[in-house]
C-alpha positions in Angstrom: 0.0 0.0 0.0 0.8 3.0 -0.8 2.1 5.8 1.8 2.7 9.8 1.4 4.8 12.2 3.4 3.8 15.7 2.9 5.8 19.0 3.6 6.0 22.8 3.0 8.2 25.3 1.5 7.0 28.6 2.3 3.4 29.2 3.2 2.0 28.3 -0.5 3.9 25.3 -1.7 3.1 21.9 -0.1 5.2 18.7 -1.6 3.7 15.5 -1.4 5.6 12.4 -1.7 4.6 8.7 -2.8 8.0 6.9 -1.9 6.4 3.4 -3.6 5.4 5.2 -7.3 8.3 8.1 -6.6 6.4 10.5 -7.4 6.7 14.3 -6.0 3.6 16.6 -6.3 3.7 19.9 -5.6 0.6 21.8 -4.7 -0.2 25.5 -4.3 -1.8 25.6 -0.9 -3.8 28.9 -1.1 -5.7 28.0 -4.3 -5.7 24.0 -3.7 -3.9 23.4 -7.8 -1.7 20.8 -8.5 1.3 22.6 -10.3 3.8 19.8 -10.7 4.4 16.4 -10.9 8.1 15.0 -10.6 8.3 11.4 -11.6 11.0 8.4 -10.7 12.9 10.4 -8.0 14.9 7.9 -5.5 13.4 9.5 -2.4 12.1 7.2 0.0 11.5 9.7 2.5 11.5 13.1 2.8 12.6 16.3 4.6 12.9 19.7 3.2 14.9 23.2 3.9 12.6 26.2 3.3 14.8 28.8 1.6 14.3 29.5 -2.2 15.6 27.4 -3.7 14.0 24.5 -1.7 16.2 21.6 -0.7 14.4 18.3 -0.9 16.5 14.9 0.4 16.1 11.6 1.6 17.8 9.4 4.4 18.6 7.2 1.7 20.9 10.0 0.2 19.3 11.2 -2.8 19.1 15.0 -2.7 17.9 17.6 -4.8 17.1 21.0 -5.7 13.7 22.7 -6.5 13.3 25.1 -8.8 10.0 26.8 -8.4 10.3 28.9 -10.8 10.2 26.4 -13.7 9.4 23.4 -12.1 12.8 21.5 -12.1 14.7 19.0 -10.0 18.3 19.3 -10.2 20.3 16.3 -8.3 22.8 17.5 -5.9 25.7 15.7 -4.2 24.5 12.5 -2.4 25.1 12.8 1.4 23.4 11.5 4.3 21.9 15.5 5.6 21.1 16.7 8.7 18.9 20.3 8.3 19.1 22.3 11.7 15.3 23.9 12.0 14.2 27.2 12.4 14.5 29.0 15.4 18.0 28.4 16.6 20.2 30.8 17.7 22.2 30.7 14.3 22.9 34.2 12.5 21.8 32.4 9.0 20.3 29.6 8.5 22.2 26.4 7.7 22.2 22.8 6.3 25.0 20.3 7.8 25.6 17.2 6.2 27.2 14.4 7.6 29.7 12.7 5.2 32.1 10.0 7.1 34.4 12.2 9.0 33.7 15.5 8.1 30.8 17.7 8.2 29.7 19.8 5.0 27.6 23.4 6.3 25.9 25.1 3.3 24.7 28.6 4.2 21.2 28.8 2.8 21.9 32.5 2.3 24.5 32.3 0.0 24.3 28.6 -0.6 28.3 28.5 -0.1 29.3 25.4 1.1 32.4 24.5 3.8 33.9 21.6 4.8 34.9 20.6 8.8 37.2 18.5 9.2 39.0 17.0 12.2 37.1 14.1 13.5 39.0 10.6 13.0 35.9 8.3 13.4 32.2 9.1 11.8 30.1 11.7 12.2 26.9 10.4 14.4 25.2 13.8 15.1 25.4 17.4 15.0 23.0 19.7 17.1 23.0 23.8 17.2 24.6 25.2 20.1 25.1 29.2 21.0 25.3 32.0 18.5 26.8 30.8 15.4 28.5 27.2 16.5 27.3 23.7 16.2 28.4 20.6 18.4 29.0 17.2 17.1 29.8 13.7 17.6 31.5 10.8 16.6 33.0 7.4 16.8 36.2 9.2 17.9 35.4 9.6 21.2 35.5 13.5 20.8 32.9 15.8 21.2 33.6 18.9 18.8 32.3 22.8 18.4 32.4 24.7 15.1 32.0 28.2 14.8 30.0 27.9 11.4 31.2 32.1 11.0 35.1 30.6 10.4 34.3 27.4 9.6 36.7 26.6 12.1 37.0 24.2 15.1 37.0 26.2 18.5 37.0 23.3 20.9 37.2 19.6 21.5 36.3 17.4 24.3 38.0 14.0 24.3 36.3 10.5 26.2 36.9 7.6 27.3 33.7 6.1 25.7 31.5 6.7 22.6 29.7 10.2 22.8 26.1 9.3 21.5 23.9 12.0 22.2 24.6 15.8 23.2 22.0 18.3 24.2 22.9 21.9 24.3 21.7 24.1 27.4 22.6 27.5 28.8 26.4 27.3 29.8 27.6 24.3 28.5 26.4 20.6 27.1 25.3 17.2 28.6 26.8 14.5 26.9 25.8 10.5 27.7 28.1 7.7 26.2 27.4 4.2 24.5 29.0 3.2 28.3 25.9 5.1 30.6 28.4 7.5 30.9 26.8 11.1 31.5 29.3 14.6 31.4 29.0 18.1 31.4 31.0 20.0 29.3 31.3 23.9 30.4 32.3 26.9 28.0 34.0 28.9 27.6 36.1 27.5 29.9 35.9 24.5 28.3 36.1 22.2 31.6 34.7 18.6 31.5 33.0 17.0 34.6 31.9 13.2 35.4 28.1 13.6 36.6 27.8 9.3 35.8 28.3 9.0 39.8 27.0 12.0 41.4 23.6 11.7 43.3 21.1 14.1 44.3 
């Protein structure tokens, strides 16, 4: 049976996808007209980046780029993406997608794309942090933050275990390892500090 995902760029354009015929249809949400229908795109689901043009891309690593101004669907470079939403404390808005060991960050303002590198092991995660930086993660054992404005590394955290998720708060990060291992990384001082024992 047949199953759609549905998303919107903008407040008139709604995509609609049917991963099992691959078929994209893109509807104009104020006067309810279908205006486009892509055919035999690999997307088996689907997220997209609101900017003009629209980024549309799969988990499965199919990406492309809509033109809605005549209706076209241009393949871009097949990654495994990550978008960081709306409402972050980021000066632009940006896409980062994860590639092995490095992190590509496309500014949706100028659509320039840069390339962080540093980690040794793959990239499992990225999440917004404060002002312009990011934070991610990786089968290195490191916990990194970019400053997306340089493109540049500004810190690293190194552990004993597997970071495998971070979460961003007001003065630092919580990490928790693949061991039950849970830290607190502070900044800018950029001390690390073992809460897995402490108790209330």
């Amino acid at each position: 049976m047949a199953w759609i995902e549905v998303a919107a760029v903008g407040d008139r354009v709604v995509l609609c996808l049917n991963a099992d015929t691959k078929t994209l249809r893109v509807w104009d949400a104020c006067s309810d007209v279908l205006v486009h229908t892509f055919d035999q795109l690999e997307l088996r689901h689907m997220r997209v980046a609101d900017r003009q043009p629209p980024l549309v891309w799969s988990d499965s690593g199919s990406t492309y780029v809509l033109s809605t101004t005549d209706w076209t669907m241009t393949a871009a470079p097949a990654l495994n993406p990550q978008l960081l939403r709306d409402g972050q404390s980021l000066p632009e808005r940006h896409v980062v997608l994860l590639a092995g060991t490095a992190l590509h960050v496309q500014d949706l303002a100028t659509d320039e794309i840069q390339q962080l590198t540093g980690h040794t092991g793959e990239v499992k995660g990225v999440t917004p942090a404060r002002d312009s930086q990011v934070v991610s993660w990786s089968t290195d054992r490191s916990v990194r933050v970019w400053d997306l404005t340089r493109a540049a590394q500004v810190m690293r955290f190194d552990f004993d275990a597997t970071p495998t998720v971070v979460v961003s708060v007001a003065g630092g990060l919580f990490v928790g390892d693949n061991l039950g291992g849970t830290h607190f990384l502070s900044w800018p001082e950029g001390r690390s500090a073992d809460l897995t024992d402490e108790r209330e």
